[in-house]
Phi, psi and omega in degrees: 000141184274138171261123142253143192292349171229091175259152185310172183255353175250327198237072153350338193282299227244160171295193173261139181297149165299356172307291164283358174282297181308344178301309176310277188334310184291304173311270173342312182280327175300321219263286196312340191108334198269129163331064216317319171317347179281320191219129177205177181329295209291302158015300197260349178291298173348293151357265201284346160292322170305321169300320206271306199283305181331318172267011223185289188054041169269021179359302165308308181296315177326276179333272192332290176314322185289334175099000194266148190270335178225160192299331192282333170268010155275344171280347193273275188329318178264332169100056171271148162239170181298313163337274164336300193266011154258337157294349170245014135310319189292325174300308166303118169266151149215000000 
């Protein structure tokens, strides 16, 4: 049997549908007070990836967490601009 951080509430064997996750997700933000329209799944997926290339400026690692096949939607997805990839080329010793 598989352990998931989100398993369904009808089956314990299987995950929770994105269904019943953005259902969850809709709880947490109301229940905190925050606009649900404001925040959802991909919202917070965005997030953290964005946070993750900020802090890291790991792009490959980024790509991977996200599931994505090539480097160019993830550079879309984060919104690198040349700006970016040359402070952080400035940034590289070799």
């Amino acid at each position: 049997m598989e352990d998931y951080a989100f398993p369904s509430r009808t089956d314990h064997a299987t995950h929770m549908s994105t269904r019943q996750y953005a259902r969850l997700v809709d709880e947490w933000v109301t229940g905190i007070g925050l606009p649900s329209e404001d925040y959802g799944t991909h919202s917070l997926r965005r997030t953290k990836a964005s946070i993750i290339y900020k802090a890291t400026g790991n792009l490959r690692a980024v790509q991977i967490l996200l599931g994505d096949m090539k480097i160019e939607s993830t550079v879309r997805y984060l919104g690198v601009d040349v700006e970016d990839a040359l402070t952080l080329a400035e940034g590289t010793e070799i």
